[in-house]
N, C-alpha and C positions, 0 to 999 in steps of 0.2 A: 744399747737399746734404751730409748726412752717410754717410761711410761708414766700414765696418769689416773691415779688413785683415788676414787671416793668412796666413802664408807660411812654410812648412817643408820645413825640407830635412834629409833622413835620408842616412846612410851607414851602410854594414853591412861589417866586415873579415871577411877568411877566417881570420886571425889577428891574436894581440896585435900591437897596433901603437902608437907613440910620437906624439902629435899635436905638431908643430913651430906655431910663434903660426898663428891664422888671423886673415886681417883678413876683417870683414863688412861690408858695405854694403844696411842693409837699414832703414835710419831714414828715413821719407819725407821730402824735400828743401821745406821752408815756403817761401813764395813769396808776395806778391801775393795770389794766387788758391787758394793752401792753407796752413791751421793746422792745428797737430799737436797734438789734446785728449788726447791717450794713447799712450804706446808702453810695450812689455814686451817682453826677449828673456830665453826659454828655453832652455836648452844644457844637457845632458847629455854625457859624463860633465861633473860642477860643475868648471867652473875653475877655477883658482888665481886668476889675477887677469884681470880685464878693462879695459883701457883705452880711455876714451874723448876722441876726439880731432876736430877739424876738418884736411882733409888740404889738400895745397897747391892743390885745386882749390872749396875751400871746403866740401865733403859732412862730413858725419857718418860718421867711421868708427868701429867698435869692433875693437881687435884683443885676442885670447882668447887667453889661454898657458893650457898644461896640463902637468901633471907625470909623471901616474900613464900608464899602459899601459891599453888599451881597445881591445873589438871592434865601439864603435859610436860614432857621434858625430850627434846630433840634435838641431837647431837650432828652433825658434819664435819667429817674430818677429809680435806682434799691436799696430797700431794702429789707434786713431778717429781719423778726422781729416775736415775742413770743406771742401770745396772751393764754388768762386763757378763758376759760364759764365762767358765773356767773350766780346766780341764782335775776335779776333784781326785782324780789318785794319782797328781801330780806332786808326793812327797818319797822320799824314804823313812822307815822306822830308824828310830835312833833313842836310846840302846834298839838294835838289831834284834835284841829277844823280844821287843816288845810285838811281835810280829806273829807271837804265837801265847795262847790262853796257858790259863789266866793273866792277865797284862799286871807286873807290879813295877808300880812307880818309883822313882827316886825319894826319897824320905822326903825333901825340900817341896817336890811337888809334890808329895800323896798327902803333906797335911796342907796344902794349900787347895785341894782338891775334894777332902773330908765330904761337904755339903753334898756333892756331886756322885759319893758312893754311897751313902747310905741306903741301905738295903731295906727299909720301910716298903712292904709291899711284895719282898720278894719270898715268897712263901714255899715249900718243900717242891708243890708241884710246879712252879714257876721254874725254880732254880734248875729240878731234873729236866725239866723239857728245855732249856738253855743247854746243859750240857753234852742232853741227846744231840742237838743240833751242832755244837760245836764239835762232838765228837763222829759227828757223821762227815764232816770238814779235815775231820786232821788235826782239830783246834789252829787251826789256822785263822789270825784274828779279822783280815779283810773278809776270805770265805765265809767267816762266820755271820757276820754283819750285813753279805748281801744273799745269804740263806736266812738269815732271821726277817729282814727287809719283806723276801718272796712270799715267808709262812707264813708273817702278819696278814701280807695282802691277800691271802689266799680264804681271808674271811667274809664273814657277810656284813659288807660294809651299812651305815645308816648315818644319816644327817639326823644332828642331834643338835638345835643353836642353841641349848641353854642346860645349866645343869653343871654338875661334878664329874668329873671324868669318872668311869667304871676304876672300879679295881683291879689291878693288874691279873689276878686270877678270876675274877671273874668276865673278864673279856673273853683271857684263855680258856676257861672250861665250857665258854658258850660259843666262842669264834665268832664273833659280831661283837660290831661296837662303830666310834665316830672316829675320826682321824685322831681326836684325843686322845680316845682309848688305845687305839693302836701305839700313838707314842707314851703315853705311859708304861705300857706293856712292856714296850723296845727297851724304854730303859732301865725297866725292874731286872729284865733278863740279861740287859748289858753288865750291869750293877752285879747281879751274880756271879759274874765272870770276870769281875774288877775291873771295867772298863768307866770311867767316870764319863757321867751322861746328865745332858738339861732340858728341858721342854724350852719349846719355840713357838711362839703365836706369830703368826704373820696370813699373808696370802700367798699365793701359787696364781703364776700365768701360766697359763696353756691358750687352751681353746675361746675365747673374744663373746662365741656366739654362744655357749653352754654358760647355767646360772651360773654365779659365783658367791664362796663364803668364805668366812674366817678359816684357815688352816692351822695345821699342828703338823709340828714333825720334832726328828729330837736334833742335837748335836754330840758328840761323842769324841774326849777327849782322846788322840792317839799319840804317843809322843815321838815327836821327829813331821808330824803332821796338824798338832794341834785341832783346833776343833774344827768337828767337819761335818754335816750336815746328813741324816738319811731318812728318807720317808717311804715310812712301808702301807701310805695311803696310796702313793705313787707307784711303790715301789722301784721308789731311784735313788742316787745319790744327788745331794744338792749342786748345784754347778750353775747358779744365774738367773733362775725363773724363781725361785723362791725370795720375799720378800719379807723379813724378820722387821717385827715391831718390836719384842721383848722377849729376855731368855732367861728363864731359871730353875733353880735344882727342887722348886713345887709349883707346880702346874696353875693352884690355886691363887696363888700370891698374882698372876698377871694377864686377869683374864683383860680383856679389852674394854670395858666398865665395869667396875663393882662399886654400891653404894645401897643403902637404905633408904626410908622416908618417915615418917612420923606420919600418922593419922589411919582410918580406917577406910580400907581402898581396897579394891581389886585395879589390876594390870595386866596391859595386853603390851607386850612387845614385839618390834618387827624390826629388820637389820635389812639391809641393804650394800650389797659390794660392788664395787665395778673395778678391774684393771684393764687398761686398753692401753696397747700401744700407739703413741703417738711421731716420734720417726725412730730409726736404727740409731 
């Protein structure tokens, strides 16, 4: 399936203002299951120079220095790109125990992996409501995963385009939050259960005619199955509609612009997504 991807993001000052670098993330993430036949980013005011770079968690970043003073700054980023289905619980676990909780890794992976368990966020009530669930499973680690997917989505969901993700107990003690919250959450409680786990910025195709925005979900390393994709905004496994720009083990590190400016301003921001198919 082909599709074709725009995504813009407008700021408007109240007054002249100095843009400090912005770094962007907004190159969709090739994979297996997606190639990138096209990409173009548009920026207004022109840059001075743009660098582009692979960051320490492998993504495509471009960071954008600017010189001159400006009342707006307006980004467009357009690609085509191919994605495959897949059929997602198309592995076996290997080692074979990993197949049931707590999952502990092979020493060579579990320090290659560190980043991806730390347990930042995973707080008393986090960890026992992880356990309630796994243990109402059998500790059974797939069961677990698409019991924890169901109870995330079983919240009250909110669009939320700017801002810090909730904290992972604080999602859980209120049940509401934005597709970020929900994957933070996923993987504070995956983390309690030794499962290494990363945040994923990208989009989701489904429906053409409903808005569309920036999404989150996580990935979760399983071994004999490596990383594999679940959104409990969805409430599915990853399998081909989801489209990854950038993945890693702090949610903060890869939002899709971050940047400052120098001077005395207020701002109004506005985002803009489109994915549409364009043939099979």
């Amino acid at each position: 399936m082909k599709l074709a991807i725009t995504h813009t993001l407008l700021y408007d000052y109240s007054n002249d203002v100095r843009l400090e670098p912005h770094y962007l993330y907004l190159h969709p993430k090739q994979g297996p299951y997606l190639k990138v036949d096209q990409y173009s980013l548009q920026i207004s005011p022109t840059p001075d120079f743009i660098s582009k770079n692979v960051d320490s968690a492998d993504n495509i970043q471009h960071i954008v220095f600017f010189n001159n003073n400006t009342r707006h700054l307006s980004i467009k980023a357009e690609s085509i790109i191919e994605v495959t289905e897949f059929n997602p619980y198309s592995f076996i676990y290997h080692p074979f125990e990993s197949s049931r909780l707590p999952i502990k890794y092979a020493n060579d992976l579990n320090d290659s992996l560190q980043s991806y368990l730390n347990r930042k966020g995973v707080t008393t009530y986090v960890d026992q409501t992880a356990r309630q669930i796994a243990a109402s499973v059998n500790w059974d680690t797939s069961s677990f995963l698409s019991e924890l997917n169901k109870f995330i989505h079983s919240f009250a969901y909110e669009i939320r385009e700017e801002g810090d993700a909730y904290s992972p107990e604080k999602t859980l003690l209120e049940r509401r939050g934005s597709c970020r919250d929900y994957s933070v959450l996923f993987m504070a409680m995956c983390r309690a259960l030794g499962i290494a786990s990363k945040f994923v910025s990208g989009y989701y195709f489904s429906d053409p005619n409903q808005p569309q925005y920036l999404h989150a979900w996580v990935n979760v390393y399983l071994p004999g199955g490596g990383w594999r994709g679940y959104d409990p905004t969805q409430n599915c496994l990853v399998s081909g509609r989801h489209i990854p720009l950038a993945t890693s083990a702090m949610p903060n590190l890869i939002s899709p612009i971050h940047g400052t400016f120098r001077g005395s301003a207020q701002s109004v921001f506005k985002a803009e997504v489109s994915v549409r198919k364009i043939e099979e």
